[in-house]
C-alpha positions as CSV (number, residue, x, y, z in Angstrom):
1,X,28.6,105.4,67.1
2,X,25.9,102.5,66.4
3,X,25.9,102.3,63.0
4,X,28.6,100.4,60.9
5,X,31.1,103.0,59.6
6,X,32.9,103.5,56.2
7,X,36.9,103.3,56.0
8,X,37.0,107.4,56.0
9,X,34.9,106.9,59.5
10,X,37.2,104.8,61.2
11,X,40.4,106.4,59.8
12,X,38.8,109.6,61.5
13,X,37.6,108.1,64.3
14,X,41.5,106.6,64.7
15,X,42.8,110.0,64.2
16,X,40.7,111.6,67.2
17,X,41.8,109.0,69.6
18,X,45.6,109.4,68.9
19,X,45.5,113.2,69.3
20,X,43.3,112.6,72.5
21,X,45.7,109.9,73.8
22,X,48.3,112.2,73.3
23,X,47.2,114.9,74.8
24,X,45.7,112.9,78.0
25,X,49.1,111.8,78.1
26,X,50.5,115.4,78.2
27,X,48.1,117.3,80.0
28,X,45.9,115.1,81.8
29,X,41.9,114.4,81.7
30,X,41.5,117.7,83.3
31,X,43.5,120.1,81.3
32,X,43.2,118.5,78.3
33,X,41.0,120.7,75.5
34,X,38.3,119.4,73.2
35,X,39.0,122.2,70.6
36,X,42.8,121.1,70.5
37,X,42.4,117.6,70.4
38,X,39.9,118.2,67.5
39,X,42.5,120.0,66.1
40,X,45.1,118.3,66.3
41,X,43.3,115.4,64.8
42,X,42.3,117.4,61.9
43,X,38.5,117.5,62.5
44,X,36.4,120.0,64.1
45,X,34.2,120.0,67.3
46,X,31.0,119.3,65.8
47,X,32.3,116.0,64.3
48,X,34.5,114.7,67.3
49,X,30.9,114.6,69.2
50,X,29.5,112.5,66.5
51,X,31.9,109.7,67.4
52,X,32.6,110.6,70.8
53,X,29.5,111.3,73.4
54,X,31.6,113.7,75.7
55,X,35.1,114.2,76.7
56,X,34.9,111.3,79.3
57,X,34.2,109.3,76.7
58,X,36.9,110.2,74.6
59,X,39.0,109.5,77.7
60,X,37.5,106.5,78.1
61,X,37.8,105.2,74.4
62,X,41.2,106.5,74.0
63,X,43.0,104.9,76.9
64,X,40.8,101.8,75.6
65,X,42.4,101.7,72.6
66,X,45.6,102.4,73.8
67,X,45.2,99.6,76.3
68,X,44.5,97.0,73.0
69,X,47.5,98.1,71.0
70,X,50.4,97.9,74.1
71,X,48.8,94.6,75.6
72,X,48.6,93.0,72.2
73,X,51.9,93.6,71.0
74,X,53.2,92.6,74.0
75,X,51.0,89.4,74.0
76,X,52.7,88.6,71.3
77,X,55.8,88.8,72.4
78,X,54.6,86.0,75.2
79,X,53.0,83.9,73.0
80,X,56.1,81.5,72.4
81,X,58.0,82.1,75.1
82,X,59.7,79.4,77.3
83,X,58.5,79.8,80.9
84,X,62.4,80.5,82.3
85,X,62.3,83.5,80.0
86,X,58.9,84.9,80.5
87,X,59.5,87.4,83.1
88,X,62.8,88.7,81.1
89,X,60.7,89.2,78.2
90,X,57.4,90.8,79.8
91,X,59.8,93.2,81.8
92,X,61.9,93.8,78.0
93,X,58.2,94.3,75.9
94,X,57.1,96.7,78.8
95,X,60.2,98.7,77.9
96,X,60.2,98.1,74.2
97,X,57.0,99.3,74.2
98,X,57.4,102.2,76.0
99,X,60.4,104.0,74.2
100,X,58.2,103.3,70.8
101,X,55.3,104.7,72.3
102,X,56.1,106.7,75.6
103,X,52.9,108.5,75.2
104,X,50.4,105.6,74.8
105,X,52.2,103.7,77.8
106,X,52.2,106.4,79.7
107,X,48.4,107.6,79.2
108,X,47.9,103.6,80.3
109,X,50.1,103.8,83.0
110,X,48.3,106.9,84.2
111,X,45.0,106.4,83.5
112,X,43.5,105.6,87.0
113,X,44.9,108.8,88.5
114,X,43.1,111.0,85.6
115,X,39.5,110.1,85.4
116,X,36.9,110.8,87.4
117,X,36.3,109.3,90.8
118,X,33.2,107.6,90.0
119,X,34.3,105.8,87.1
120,X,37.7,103.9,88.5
121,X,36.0,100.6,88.3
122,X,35.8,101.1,84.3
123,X,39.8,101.1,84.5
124,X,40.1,98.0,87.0
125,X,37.7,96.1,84.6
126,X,39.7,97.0,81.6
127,X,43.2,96.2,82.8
128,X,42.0,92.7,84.2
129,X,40.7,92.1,81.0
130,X,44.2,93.4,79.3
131,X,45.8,91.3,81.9
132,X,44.2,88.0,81.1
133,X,46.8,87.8,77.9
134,X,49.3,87.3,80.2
135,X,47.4,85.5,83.1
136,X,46.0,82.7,80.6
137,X,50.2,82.1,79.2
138,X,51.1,81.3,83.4
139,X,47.7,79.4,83.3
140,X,48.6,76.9,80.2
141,X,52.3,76.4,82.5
142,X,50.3,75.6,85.5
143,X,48.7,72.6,83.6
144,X,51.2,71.9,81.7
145,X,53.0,71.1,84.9
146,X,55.8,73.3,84.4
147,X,55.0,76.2,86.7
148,X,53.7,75.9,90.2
149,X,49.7,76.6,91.2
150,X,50.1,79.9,93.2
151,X,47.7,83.3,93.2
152,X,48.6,84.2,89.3
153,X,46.4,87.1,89.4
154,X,48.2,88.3,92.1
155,X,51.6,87.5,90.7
156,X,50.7,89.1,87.5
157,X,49.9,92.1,88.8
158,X,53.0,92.5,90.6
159,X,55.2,91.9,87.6
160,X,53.2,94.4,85.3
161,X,53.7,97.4,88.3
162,X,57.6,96.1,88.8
163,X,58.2,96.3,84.9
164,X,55.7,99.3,84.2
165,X,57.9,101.2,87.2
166,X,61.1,101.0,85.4
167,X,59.4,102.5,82.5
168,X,57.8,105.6,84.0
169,X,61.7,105.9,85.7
170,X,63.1,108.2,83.0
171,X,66.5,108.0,83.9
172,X,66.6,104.1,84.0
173,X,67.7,103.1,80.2
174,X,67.0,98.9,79.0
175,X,70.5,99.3,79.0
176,X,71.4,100.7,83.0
177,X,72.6,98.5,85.6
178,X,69.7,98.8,88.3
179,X,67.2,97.7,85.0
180,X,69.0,94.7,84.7
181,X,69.9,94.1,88.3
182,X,66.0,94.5,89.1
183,X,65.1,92.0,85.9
184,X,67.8,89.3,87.0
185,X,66.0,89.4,90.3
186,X,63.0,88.9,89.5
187,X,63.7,86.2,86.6
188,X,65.3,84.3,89.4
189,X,62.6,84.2,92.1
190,X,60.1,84.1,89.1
191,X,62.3,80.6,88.1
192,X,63.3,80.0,91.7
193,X,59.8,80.2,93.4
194,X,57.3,79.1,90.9
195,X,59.1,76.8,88.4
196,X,58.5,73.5,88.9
């Protein structure tokens, strides 16, 4: 939509890209049906397409939007952190954040494998941008002195697969011993190995 929209508009708007998040959660990009997600959101057909072009780019929008809410809130959980805590706590708001929102993390965590071929590069753009939250927190360490100049891209993306892994493991609780084993370890080569 190019045209600024009214409070109703983007309650609506909201409303189609939660049912559709769900239900790419559920079913998948392939399986998942316009008329249902419609719906379920409480709109027809006919207006869905007047906020949403097609169903790729309800996909699109939708994991978009679920990308901004689960790397914001747990931004925020980073923003004060000390750096010795900052891999306990990204791994801890990866998993808070997925058993308030299992659907939403996993249509995120899922995302790539859904959509279309020619359109993957739309989701590696969109996660290193997501990414960046947490990127520029290592970044202030590094020049603050306190942690070590290394590949933080790199190490960033490592640490979002290792927490988001335990997440999409549905029989590893917070509370389960291989969790905290698995956290412990990587707090300690996090603090061992790039501390200074």
């Amino acid at each position: 939509m190019f045209f600024k929209m009214t409070k109703n508009q983007l309650e609506r708007k909201l409303k189609i890209l939660k049912a559709a998040a769900v239900s790419f959660a559920t079913f998948g990009f392939h399986i998942s049906d316009i008329d249902k997600i419609a719906k379920n959101a409480g709109v027809g057909k006919g207006t869905l397409y007047r906020y949403f072009q097609n169903k790729e780019d309800l996909f699109f929008e939708s994991v978009k939007y679920c990308m901004d809410e689960m790397y914001e809130e747990i931004g925020k959980k980073l923003e004060n952190v000390r750096y010795e805590d900052f891999v306990g706590v990204l791994f801890d708001a990866h998993m808070d954040y997925y058993r308030e929102h299992e659907e939403t993390y996993m249509l995120v965590a899922n995302a790539i494998l859904q959509m279309p071929q020619n359109s993957i590069n739309f989701f590696h753009e969109l996660h290193r941008e997501k990414m960046k939250i947490i990127l520029d927190k290592l970044q202030s360490g590094v020049e603050a002195g306190k942690v070590k100049n290394v590949d933080l891209e790199i190490l960033v993306k490592m640490l979002n697969l290792v927490s988001q892994s335990f997440c999409l493991t549905k029989d590893i609780s917070p509370e389960a011993d291989d969790y905290m084993r698995v956290k412990e370890t990587f707090v300690n080569v996090f603090n061992y190995g790039l501390l200074k």
